[in-house]
Residue, then its C-alpha position, 0 to 999 in steps of 0.5 A: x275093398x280091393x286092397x291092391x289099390x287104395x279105392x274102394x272096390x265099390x267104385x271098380x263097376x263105375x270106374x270102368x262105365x264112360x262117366x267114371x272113366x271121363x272122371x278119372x281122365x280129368x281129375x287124374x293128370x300132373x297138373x291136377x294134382x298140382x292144382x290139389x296140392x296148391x289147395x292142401x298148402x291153403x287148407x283148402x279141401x282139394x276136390x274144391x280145385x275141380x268142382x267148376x269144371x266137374x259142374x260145367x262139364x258133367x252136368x249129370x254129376x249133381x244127381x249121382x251120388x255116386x259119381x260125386x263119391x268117385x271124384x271124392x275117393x279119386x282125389x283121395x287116391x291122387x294124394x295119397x299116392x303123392x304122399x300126403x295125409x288127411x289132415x281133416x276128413x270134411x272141410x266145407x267146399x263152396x258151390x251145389x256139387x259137393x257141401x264136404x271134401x277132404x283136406x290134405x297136409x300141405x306136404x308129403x308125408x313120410x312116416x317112419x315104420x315105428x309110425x306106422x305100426x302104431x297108427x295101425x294098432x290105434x284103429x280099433x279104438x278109433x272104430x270103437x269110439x265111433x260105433x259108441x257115438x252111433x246108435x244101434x239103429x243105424x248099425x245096418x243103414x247103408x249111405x247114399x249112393x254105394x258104400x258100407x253100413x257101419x257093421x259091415x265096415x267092421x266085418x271088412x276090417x276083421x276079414x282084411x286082418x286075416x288077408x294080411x296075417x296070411x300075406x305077411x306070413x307067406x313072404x316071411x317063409x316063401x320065396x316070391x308068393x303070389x299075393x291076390x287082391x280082394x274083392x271087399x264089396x264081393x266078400x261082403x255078399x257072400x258072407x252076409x256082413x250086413x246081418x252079422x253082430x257087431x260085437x262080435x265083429x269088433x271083438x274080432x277086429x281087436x284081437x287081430x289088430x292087437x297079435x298083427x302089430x305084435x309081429x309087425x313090431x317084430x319083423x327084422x330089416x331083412x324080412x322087411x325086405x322080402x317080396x310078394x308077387x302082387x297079382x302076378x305081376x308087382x314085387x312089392x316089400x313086406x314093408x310096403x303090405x304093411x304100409x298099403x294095410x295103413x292106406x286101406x284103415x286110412x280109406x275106411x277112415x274118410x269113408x266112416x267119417x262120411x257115413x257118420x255125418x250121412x247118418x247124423x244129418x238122416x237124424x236131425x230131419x227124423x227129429x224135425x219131421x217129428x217136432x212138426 
C-alpha cells in the first residue's frame, strides 16, 4: 500500500487507466458522498447509493473484478476522508454488480489519540484470530482480481511497522524530514511476500506493534506536534502519521475481511464438487 493515502497501491495502475478514472470522477463528488452518508445514517452499505448508475453506464464493470474492487476502496477512501468508520465490513447490496459493501456510522468519527493507540495495539490479535480460522492451504491464495494472499498481508504490516518507527523517530529528532510513501504492491515483489513464513511473519508484526505503541503512548503534546514533509510537499503532525498508521490497519481490515469470505466461499464449492 501507498500509505500516503488510504488506497491500496494495488489500485494506483487502474486508477490512472480511463475506467478507473471515469470511476473516480463519478463516485467522487459532494453530492456523492451525501448520497453515502444518507445511506450510513439507514445501515445501508453505501456503494448501494451508486450501484444503478455504475450498471447503467459502465456496463463492463459486471466483469472486472477489479474495477468492482476500485469502486469498493474508493467509497471506502470518500468516507473515510469524511471522518467515518466501518461499522460492518460486508453488508448485503441488492442488484448483479456488487453481492457486499461496506457500511459506515452514520456520523464522523473523531477518536481521541488515547483511541487510537489502543486500536493500533489490537491489530495483531485481530490478525492472528483470523489467520487461525483460515487453513493453512489458503495462506498463499491471492483473491480475484488484484489484491494480497494472507501471508503477504502479514509481511505488509511487518514491513510498514518499521516504515513508520523510521517516520516517527525521524520527526521527533529533525527539523522537517522528508517522509516518502511507499509502494506496498512494489515492496511485495521485491521481497517474495508470497513465499515467506507466516509465523514468522506475524511474530514480527507482534513484536513491532507492541514497542510502536510503547512509544506512541509516550510522545509529549509538543512532539505530536512536530512536522514531517509528506512527499516533499504535505506538512503533516506526528499525530496525524499516527492517525494515517490507524487508516492503513483499518484498509487492510476490510481488504482481510473480503479475502476471507472470498476464500470461505472457494471452500464450500470445493466441497460441493467433492460430495458430487
Amino acid at each position: 500500500m501507498d500509505e500516503g493515502t488510504h488506497m491500496h497501491s494495488r489500485f494506483d495502475r487502474f486508477r490512472t487507466t480511463p475506467l478507473g478514472q471515469q470511476l473516480e470522477a463519478l463516485l467522487d463528488r459532494p453530492d456523492r458522498y451525501i448520497e453515502f452518508a444518507a445511506l450510513s445514517r439507514a445501515g445501508v452499505a453505501a456503494i448501494a447509493a451508486a450501484t444503478d448508475e455504475i450498471g447503467q453506464k459502465f456496463p463492463e464493470v459486471e466483469h472486472d473484478a477489479t474495477a468492482r474492487q476500485f469502486c469498493g476502496a474508493m467509497v471506502a477512501e470518500i468516507m473515510r476522508r469524511n471522518g467515518h468508520e466501518v461499522a460492518q465490513a460486508r453488508g448485503r447490496v441488492g442488484g448483479a454488480l456488487f453481492s457486499y459493501g461496506t457500511v459506515f456510522s452514520p456520523r464522523p468519527v473523531r477518536l481521541a489519540l488515547a483511541e487510537v493507540i489502543e486500536m493500533l495495539a489490537l491489530m495483531p490479535q485481530k490478525f492472528s484470530d483470523l489467520v487461525a480460522r483460515v487453513p493453512a492451504s489458503q495462506w498463499r491464495q491471492r483473491p480475484n482480481g488484484t489484491g494480497f494472499a494472507l501471508v503477504e498481508h502479514a509481511c505488509h504490516l511487518r514491513d510498514l511497522d518499521a516504515v513508520f518507527a523510521d517516520r516517527i523517530a525521524a520527526i521527533r529528532t529533525k527539523q522537517l524530514p522528508v517522509i516518502d510513501s511507499v509502494d506496498g504492491t512494489l515492496l511485495a515483489e521485491q521481497r517474495d511476500y508470497l513465499h515467506q513464513e507466516m509465523a514468522d511473519a506475524v511474530r514480527a508484526f507482534t513484536q513491532s506493534r507492541r514497542r510502536l505503541c510503547g512509544t506512541l503512548a509516550k510522545l509529549r503534546p509538543d512532539q505530536l506536534a512536530r512536522c514531517g514533509l509528506r512527499d516533499g510537499v504535505r506538512r503533516m503532525t506526528l499525530e496525524e502519521i499516527v492517525r494515517e498508521l490507524l487508516d492503513h490497519d483499518r484498509t487492510h481490515c476490510l481488504e482481510l475481511e473480503e479475502l476471507e469470505g472470498e476464500l470461505n466461499e472457494a471452500s464450500a464449492r470445493s466441497g460441493q464438487r467433492r460430495e458430487a
